[in-house]
N, CA, C and O atoms as a Tinker XYZ file with bonds, in Angstrom:
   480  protein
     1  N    120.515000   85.514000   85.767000    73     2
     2  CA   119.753000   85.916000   86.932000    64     1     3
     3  C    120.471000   87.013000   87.707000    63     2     4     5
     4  O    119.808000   87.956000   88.141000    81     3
     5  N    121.528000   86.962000   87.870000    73     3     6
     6  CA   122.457000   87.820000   88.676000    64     5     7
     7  C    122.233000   89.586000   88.062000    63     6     8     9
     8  O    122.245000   90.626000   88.721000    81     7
     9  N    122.005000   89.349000   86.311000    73     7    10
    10  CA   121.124000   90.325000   85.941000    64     9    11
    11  C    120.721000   91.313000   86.592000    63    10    12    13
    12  O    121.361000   92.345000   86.794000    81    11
    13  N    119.564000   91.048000   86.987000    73    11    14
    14  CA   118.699000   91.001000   88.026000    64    13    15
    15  C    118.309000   92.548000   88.797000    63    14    16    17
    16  O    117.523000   93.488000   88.676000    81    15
    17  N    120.057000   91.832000   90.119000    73    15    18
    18  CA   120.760000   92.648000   90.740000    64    17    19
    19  C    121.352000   93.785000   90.649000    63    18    20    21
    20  O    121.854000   94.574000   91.449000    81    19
    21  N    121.140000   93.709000   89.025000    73    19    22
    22  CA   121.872000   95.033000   88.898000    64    21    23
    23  C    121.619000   96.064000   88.411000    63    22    24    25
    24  O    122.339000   97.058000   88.313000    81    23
    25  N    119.603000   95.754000   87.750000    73    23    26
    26  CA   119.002000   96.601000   87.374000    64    25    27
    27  C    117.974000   96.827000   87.925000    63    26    28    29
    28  O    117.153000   97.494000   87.296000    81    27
    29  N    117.649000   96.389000   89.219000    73    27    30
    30  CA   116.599000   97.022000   89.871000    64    29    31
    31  C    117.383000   97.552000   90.805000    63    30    32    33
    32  O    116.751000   97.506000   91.860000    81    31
    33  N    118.517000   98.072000   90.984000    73    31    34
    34  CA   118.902000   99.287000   91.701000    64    33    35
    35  C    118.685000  100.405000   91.109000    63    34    36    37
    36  O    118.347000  101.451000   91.663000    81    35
    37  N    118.896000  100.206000   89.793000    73    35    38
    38  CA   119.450000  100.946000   88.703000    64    37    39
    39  C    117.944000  101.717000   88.174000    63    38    40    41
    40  O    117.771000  102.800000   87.615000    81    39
    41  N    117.091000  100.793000   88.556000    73    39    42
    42  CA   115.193000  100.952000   88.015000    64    41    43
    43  C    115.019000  101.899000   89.108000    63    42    44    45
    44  O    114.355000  102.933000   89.054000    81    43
    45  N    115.678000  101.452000   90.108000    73    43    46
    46  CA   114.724000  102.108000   91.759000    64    45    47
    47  C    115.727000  103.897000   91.625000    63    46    48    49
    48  O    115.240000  104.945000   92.048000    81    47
    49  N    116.812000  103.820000   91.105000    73    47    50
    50  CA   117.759000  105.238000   91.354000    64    49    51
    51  C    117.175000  105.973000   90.156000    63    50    52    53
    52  O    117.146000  107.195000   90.301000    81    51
    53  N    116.652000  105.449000   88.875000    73    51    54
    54  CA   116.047000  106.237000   87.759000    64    53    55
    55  C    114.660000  106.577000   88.319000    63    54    56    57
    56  O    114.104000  107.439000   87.639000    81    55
    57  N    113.879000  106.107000   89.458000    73    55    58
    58  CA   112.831000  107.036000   89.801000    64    57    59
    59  C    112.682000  107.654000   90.366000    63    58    60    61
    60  O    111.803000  108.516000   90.383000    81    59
    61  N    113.932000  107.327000   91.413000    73    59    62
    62  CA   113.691000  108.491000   92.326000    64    61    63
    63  C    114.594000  109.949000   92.083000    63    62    64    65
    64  O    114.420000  110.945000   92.785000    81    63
    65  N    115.657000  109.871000   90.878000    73    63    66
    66  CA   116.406000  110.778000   90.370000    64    65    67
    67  C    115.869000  112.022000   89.412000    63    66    68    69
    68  O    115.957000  113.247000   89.323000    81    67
    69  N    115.046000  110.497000   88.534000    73    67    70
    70  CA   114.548000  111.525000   86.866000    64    69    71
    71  C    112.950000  111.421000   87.389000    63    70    72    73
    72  O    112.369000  112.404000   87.850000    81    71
    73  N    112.408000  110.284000   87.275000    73    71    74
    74  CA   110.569000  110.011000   87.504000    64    73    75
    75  C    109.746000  110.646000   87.835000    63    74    76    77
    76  O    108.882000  111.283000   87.231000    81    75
    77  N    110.149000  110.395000   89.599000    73    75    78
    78  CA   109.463000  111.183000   90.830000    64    77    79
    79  C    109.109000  112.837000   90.835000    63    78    80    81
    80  O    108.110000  113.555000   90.798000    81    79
    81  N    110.456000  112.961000   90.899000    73    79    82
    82  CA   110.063000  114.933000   90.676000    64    81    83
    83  C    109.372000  115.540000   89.655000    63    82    84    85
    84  O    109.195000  116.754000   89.558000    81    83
    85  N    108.996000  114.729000   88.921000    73    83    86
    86  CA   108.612000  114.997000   87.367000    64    85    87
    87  C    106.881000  114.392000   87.447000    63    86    88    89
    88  O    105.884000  114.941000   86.978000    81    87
    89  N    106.955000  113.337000   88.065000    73    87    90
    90  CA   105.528000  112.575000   88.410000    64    89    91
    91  C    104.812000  113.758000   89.573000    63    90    92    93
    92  O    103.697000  114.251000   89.401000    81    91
    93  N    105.713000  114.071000   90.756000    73    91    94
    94  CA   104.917000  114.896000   91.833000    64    93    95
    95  C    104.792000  116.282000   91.565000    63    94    96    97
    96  O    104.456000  117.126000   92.396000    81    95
    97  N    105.159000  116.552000   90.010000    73    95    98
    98  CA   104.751000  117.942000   89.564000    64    97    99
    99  C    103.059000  118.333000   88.845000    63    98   100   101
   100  O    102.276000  119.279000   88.760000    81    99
   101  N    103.223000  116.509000   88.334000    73    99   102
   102  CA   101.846000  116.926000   87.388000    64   101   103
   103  C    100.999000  117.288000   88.862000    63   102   104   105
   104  O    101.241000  117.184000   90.065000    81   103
   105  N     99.982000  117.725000   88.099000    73   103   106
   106  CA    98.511000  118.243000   89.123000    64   105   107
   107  C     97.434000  117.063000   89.027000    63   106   108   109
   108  O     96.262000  116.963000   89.391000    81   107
   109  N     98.296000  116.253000   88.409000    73   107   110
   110  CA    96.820000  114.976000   88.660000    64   109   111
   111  C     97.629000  114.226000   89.549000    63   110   112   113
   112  O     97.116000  113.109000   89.613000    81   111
   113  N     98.796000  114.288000   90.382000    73   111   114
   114  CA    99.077000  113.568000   91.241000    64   113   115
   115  C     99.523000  114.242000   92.465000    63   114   116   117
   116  O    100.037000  113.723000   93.455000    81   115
   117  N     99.288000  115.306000   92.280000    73   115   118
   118  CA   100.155000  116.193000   93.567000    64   117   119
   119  C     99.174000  115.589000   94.597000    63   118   120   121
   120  O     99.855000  115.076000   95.485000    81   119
   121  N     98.164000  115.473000   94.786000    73   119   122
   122  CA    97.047000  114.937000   96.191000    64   121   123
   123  C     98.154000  113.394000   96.471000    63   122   124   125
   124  O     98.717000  113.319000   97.563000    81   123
   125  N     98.401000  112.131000   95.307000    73   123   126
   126  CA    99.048000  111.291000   95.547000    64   125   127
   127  C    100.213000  111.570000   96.493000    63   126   128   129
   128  O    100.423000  111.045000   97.586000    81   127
   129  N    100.765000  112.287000   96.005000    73   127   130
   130  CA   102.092000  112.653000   96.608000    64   129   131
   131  C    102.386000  113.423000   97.887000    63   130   132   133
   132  O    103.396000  113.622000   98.562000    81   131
   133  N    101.385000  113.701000   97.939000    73   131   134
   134  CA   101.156000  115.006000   99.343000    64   133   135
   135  C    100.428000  114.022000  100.467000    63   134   136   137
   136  O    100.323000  114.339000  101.652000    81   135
   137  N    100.061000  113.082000  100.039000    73   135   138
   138  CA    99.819000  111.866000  101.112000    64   137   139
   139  C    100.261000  110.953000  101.419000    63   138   140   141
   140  O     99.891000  110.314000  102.404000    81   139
   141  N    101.197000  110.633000  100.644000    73   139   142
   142  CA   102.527000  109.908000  100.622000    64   141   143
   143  C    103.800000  109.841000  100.370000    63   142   144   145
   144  O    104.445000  109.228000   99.520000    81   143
   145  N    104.184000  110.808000  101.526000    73   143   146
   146  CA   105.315000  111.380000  101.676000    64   145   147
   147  C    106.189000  110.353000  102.461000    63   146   148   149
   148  O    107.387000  110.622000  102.369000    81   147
   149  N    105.951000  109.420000  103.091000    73   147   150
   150  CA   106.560000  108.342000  103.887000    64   149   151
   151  C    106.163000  107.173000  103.477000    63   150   152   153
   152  O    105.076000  106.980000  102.933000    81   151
   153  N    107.263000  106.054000  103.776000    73   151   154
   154  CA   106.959000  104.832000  103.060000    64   153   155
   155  C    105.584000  104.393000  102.982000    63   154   156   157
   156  O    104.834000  104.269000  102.014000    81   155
   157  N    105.403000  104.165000  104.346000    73   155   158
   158  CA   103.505000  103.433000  104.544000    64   157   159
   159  C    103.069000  104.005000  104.300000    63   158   160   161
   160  O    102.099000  103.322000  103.971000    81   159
   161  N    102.569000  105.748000  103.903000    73   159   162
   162  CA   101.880000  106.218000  103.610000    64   161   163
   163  C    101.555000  106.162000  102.092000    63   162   164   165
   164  O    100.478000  106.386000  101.540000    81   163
   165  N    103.284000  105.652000  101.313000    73   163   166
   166  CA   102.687000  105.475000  100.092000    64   165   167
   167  C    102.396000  103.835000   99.702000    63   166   168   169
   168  O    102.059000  103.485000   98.571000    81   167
   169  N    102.568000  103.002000  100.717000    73   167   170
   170  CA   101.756000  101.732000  100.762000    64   169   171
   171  C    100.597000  102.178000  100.912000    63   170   172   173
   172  O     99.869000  101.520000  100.168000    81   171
   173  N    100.013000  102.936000  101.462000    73   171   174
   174  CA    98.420000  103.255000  101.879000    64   173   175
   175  C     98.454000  103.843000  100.761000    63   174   176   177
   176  O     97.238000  103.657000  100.809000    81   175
   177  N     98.601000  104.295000   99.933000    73   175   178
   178  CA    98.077000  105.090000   99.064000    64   177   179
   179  C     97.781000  104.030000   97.678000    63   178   180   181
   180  O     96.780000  104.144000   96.970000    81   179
   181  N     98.746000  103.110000   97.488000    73   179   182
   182  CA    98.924000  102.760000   96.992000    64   181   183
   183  C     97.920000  101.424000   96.200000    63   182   184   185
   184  O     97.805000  100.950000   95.070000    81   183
   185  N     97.038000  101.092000   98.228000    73   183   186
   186  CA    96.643000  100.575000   98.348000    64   185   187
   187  C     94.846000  101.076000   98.019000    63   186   188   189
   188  O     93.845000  100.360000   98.060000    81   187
   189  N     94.926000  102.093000   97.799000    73   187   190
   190  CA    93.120000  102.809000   98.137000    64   189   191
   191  C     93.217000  103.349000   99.015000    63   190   192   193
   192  O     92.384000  104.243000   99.167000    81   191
   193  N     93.987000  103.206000   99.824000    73   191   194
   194  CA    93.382000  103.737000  101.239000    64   193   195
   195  C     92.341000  102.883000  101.788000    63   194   196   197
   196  O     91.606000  103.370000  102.647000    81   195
   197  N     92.148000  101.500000  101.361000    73   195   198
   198  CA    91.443000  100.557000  101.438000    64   197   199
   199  C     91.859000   98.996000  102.438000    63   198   200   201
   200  O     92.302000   97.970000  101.921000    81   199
   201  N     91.611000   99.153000  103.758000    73   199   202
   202  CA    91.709000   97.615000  104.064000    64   201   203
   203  C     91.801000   96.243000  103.527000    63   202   204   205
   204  O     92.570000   95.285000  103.455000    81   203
   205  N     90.250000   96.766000  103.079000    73   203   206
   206  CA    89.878000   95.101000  102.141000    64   205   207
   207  C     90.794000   94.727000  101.195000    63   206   208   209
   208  O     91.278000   93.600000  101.088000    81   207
   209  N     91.137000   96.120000  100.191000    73   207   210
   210  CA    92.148000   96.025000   99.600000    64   209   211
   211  C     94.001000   94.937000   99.863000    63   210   212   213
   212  O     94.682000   93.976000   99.504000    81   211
   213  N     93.877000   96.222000  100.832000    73   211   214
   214  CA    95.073000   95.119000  101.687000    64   213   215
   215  C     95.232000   93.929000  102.075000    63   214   216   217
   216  O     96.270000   93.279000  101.949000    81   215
   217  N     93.960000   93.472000  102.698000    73   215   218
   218  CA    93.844000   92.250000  103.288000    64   217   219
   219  C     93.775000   91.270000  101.933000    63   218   220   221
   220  O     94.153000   90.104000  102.042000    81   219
   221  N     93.400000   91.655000  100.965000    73   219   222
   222  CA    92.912000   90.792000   99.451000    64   221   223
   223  C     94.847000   90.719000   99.236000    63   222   224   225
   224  O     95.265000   89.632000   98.834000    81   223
   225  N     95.483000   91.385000   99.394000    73   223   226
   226  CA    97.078000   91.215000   98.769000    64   225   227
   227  C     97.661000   90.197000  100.148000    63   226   228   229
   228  O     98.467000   89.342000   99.781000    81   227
   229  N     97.441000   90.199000  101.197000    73   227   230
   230  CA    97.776000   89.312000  102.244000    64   229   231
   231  C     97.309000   87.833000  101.719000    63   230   232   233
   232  O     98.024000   86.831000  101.688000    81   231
   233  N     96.181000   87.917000  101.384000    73   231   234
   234  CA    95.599000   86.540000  101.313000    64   233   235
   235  C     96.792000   86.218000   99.934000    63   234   236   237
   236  O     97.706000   85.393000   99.959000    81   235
   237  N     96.430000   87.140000   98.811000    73   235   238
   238  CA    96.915000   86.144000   97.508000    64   237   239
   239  C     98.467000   86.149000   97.706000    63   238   240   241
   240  O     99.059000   85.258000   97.097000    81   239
   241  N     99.590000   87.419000   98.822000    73   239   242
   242  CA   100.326000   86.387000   98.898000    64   241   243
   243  C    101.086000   85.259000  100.091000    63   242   244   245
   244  O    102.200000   84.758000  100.244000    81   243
   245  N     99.453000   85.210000  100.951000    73   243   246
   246  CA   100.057000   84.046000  101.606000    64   245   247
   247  C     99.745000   82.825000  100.514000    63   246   248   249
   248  O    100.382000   81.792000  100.727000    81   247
   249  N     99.046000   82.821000   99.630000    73   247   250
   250  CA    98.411000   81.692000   98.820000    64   249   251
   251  C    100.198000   81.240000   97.751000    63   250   252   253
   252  O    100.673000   80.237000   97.220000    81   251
   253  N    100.510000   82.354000   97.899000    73   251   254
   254  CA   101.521000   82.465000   96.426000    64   253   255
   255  C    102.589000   81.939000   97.333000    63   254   256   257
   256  O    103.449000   81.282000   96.747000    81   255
   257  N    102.760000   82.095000   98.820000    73   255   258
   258  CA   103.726000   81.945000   99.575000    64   257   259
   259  C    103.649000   80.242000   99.896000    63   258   260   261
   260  O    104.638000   79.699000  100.389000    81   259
   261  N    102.785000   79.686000   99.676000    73   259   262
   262  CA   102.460000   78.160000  100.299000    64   261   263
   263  C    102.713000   77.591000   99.105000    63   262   264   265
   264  O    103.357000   76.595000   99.435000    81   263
   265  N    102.603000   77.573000   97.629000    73   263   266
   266  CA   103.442000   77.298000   96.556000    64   265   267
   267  C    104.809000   76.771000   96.992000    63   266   268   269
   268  O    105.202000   75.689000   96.556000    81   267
   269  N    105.597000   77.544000   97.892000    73   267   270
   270  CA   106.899000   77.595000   97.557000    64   269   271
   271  C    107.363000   77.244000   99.212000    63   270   272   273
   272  O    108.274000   77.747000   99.869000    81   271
   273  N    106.233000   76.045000   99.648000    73   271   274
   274  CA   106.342000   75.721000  101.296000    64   273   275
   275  C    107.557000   74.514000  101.029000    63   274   276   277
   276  O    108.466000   74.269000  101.823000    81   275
   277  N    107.356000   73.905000   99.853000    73   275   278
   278  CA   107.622000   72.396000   99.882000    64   277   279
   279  C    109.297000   72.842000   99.668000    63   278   280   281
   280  O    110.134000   72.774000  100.567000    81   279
   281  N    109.527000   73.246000   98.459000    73   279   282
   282  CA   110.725000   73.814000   98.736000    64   281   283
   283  C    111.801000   74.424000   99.283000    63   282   284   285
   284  O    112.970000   74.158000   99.003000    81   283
   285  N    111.270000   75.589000  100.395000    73   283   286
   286  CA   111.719000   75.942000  101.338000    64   285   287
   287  C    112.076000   75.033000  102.127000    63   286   288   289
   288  O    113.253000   74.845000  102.433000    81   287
   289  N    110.833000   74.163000  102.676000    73   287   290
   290  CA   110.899000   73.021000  103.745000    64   289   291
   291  C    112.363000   71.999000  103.740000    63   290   292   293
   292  O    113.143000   71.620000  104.614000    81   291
   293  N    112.250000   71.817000  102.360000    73   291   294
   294  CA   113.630000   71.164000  101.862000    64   293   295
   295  C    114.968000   72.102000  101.684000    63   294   296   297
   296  O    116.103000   71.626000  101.677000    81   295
   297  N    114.720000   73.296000  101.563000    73   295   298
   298  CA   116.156000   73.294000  101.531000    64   297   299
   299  C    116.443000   73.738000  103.031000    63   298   300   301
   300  O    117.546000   73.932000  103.542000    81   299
   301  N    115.161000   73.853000  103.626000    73   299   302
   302  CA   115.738000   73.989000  105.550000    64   301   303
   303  C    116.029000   72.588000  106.487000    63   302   304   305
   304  O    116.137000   72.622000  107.713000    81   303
   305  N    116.093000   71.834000  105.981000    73   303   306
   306  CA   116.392000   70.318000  106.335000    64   305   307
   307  C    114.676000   69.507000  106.674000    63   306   308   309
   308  O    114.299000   68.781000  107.594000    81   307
   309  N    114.142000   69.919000  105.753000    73   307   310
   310  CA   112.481000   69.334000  106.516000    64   309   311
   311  C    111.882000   68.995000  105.176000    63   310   312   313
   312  O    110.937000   69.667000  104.760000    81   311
   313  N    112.396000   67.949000  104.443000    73   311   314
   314  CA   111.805000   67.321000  102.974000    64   313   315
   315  C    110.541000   66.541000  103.579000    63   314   316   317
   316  O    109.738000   66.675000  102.656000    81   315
   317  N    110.160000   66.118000  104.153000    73   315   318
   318  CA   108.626000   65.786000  104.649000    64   317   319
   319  C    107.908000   66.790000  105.355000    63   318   320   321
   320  O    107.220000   66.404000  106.300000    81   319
   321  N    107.936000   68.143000  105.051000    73   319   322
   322  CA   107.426000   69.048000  105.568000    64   321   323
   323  C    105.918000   69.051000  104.771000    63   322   324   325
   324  O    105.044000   69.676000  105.372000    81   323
   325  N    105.608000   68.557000  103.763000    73   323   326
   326  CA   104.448000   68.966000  103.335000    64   325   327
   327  C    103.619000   67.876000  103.864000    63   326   328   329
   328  O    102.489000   67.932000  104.350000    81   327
   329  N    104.683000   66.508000  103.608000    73   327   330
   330  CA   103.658000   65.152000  104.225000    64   329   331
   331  C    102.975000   64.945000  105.659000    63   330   332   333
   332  O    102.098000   64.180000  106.063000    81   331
   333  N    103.747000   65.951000  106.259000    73   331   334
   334  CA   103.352000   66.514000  107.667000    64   333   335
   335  C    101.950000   67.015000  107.985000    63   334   336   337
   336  O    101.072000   66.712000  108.793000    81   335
   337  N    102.136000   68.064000  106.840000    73   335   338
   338  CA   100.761000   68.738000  106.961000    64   337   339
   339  C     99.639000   67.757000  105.911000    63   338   340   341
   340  O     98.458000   68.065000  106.073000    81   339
   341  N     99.788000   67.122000  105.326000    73   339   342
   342  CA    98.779000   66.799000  104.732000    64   341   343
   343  C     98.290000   65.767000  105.539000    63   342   344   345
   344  O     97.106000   65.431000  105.523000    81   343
   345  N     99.364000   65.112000  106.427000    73   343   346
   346  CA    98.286000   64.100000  107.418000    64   345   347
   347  C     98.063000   64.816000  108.359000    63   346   348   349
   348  O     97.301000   64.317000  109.187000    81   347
   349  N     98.554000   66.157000  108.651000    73   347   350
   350  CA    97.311000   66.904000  109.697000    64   349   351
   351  C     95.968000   66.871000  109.103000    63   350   352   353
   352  O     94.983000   66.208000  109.430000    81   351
   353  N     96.155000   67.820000  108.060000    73   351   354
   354  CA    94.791000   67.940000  107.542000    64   353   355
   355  C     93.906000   66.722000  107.083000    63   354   356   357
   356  O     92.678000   66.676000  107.025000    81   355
   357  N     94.727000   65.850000  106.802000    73   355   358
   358  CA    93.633000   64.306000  106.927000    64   357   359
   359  C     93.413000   63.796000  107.889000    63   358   360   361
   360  O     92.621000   62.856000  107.828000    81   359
   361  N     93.807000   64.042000  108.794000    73   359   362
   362  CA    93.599000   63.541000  109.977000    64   361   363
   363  C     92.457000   64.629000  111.200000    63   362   364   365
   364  O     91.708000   64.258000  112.104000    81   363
   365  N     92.816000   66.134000  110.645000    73   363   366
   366  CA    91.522000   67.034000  111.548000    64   365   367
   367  C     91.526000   67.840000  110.214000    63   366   368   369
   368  O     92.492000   68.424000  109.724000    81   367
   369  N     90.287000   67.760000  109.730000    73   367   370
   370  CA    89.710000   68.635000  108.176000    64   369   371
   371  C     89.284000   69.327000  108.902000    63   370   372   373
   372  O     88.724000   70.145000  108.173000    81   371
   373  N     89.089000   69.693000  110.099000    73   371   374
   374  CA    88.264000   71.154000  110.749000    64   373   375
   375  C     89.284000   72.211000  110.627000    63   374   376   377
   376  O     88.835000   73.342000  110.814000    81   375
   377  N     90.832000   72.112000  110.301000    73   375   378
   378  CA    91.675000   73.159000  110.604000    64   377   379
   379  C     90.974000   73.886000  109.114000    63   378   380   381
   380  O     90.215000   74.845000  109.257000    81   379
   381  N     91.205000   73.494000  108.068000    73   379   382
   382  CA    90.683000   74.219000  106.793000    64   381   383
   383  C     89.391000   75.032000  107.105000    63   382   384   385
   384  O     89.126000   76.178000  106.741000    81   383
   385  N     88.707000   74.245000  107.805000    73   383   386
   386  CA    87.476000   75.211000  108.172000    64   385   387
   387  C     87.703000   76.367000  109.475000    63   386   388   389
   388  O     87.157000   77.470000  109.492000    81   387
   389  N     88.270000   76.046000  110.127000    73   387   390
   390  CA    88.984000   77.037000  110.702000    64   389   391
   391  C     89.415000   78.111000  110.445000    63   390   392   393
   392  O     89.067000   79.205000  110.889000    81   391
   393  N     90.744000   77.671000  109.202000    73   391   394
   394  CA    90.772000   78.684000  108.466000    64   393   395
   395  C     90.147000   79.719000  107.458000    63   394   396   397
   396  O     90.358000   80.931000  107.414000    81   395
   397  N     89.504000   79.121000  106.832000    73   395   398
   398  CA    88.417000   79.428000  106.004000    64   397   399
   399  C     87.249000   80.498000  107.173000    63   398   400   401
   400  O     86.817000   81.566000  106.739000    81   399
   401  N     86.949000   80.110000  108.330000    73   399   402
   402  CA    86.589000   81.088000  108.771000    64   401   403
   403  C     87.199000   82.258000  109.562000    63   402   404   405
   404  O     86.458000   83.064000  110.124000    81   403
   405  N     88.619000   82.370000  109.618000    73   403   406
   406  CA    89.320000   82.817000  109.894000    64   405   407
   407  C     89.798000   84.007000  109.248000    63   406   408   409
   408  O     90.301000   84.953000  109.854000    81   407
   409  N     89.556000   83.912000  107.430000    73   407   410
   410  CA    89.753000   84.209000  106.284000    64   409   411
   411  C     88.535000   85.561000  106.180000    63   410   412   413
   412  O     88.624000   86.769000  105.960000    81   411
   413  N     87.521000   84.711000  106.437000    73   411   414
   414  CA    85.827000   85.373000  106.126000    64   413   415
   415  C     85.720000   86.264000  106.958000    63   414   416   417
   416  O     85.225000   87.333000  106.602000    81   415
   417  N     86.203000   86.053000  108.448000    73   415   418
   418  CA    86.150000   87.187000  109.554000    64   417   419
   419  C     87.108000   88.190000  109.054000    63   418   420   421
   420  O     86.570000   88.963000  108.261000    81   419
   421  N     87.837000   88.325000  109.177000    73   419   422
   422  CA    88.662000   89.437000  108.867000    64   421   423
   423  C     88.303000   90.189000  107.139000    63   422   424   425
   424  O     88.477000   91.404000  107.053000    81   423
   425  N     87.938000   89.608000  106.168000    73   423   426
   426  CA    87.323000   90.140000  105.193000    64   425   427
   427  C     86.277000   90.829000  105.649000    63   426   428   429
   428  O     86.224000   92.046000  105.470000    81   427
   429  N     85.199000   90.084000  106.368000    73   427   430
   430  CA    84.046000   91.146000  106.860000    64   429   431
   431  C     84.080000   92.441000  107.761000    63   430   432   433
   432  O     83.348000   93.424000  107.868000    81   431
   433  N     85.362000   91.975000  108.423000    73   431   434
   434  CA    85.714000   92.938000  109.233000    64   433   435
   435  C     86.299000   94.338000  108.541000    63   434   436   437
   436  O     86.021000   95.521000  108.736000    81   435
   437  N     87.137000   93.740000  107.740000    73   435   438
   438  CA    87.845000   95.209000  106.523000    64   437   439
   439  C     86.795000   95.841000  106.015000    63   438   440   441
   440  O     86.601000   97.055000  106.076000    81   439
   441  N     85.902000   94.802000  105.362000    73   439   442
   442  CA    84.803000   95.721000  104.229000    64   441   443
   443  C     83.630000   96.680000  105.250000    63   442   444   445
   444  O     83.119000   97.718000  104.829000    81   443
   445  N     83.344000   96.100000  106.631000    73   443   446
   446  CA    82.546000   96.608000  107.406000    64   445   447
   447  C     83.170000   98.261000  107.763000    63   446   448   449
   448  O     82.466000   99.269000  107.817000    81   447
   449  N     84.672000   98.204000  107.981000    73   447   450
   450  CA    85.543000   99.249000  108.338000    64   449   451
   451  C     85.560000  100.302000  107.265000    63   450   452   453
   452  O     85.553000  101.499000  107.552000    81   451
   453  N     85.585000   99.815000  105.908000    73   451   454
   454  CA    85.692000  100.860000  104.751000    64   453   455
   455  C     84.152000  100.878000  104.527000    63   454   456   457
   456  O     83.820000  101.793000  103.774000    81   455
   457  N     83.323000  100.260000  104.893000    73   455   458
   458  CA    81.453000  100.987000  104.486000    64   457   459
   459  C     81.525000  101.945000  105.721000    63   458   460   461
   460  O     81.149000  103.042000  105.308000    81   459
   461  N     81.875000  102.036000  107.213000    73   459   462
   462  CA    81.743000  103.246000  108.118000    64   461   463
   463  C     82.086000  104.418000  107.833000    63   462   464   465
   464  O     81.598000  105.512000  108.115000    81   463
   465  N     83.532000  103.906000  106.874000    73   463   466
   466  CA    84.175000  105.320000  106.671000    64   465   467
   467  C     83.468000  105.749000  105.554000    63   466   468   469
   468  O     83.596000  106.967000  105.429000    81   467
   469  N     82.657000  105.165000  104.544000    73   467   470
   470  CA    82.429000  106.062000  103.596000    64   469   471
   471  C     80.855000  106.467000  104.164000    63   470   472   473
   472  O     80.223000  107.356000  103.594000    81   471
   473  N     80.304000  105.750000  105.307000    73   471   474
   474  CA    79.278000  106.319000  105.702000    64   473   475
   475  C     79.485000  107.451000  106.929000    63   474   476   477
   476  O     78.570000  108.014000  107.530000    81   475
   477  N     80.473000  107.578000  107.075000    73   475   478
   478  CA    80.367000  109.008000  108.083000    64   477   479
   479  C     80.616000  110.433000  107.052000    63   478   480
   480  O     80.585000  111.562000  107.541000    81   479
């Protein structure tokens, strides 16, 4: 594993050394590159230029992030951290719906934001 560590420096210094200058030459990416000249800009780019987009990678990784609640919980001194929440949620099932509409608003809200822009 320690591996790892020592080749995704090594991945990240071979693109930005040999890759990059070589990638922001072709002409099918110079528009890419000319809009993402700064970090977030090449998160935005990266992304569509798309909200919904974004918000769809938030969701799958808060989903991917709650996988790995129980574990965390335990190695932060809180081994009944999940039994916690599961007698919340058995005890008020409205929070899921809560969330769940919580989820739906902000999806409608992104996709409503990217139909304006492609309608102006």
């Amino acid at each position: 594993m320690i591996w790892v560590l020592f080749i995704i420096p090594g991945l990240i210094a071979a693109y930005v050394v040999f890759a990059r200058p070589v990638l922001k030459a072709l002409p099918a990416l110079k528009r890419f590159y000319a809009e993402a000249d700064t970090f977030w800009g090449k998160v935005w780019a990266l992304f569509g230029r798309s909200a919904t987009v974004v918000w769809s990678f938030v969701v799958a990784a808060s989903s991917v992030a709650f996988d790995y609640v129980d574990p965390l919980a335990a190695l932060l001194g809180a081994p009944d951290f999940k039994n916690q929440v599961m007698t919340l949620l058995k005890d008020n099932p409205q929070y899921l719906g809560y969330f769940a509409m919580l989820v739906s608003g902000v999806t409608i809200v992104a996709r409503l934001r990217s139909i304006a822009k492609v309608a102006r």
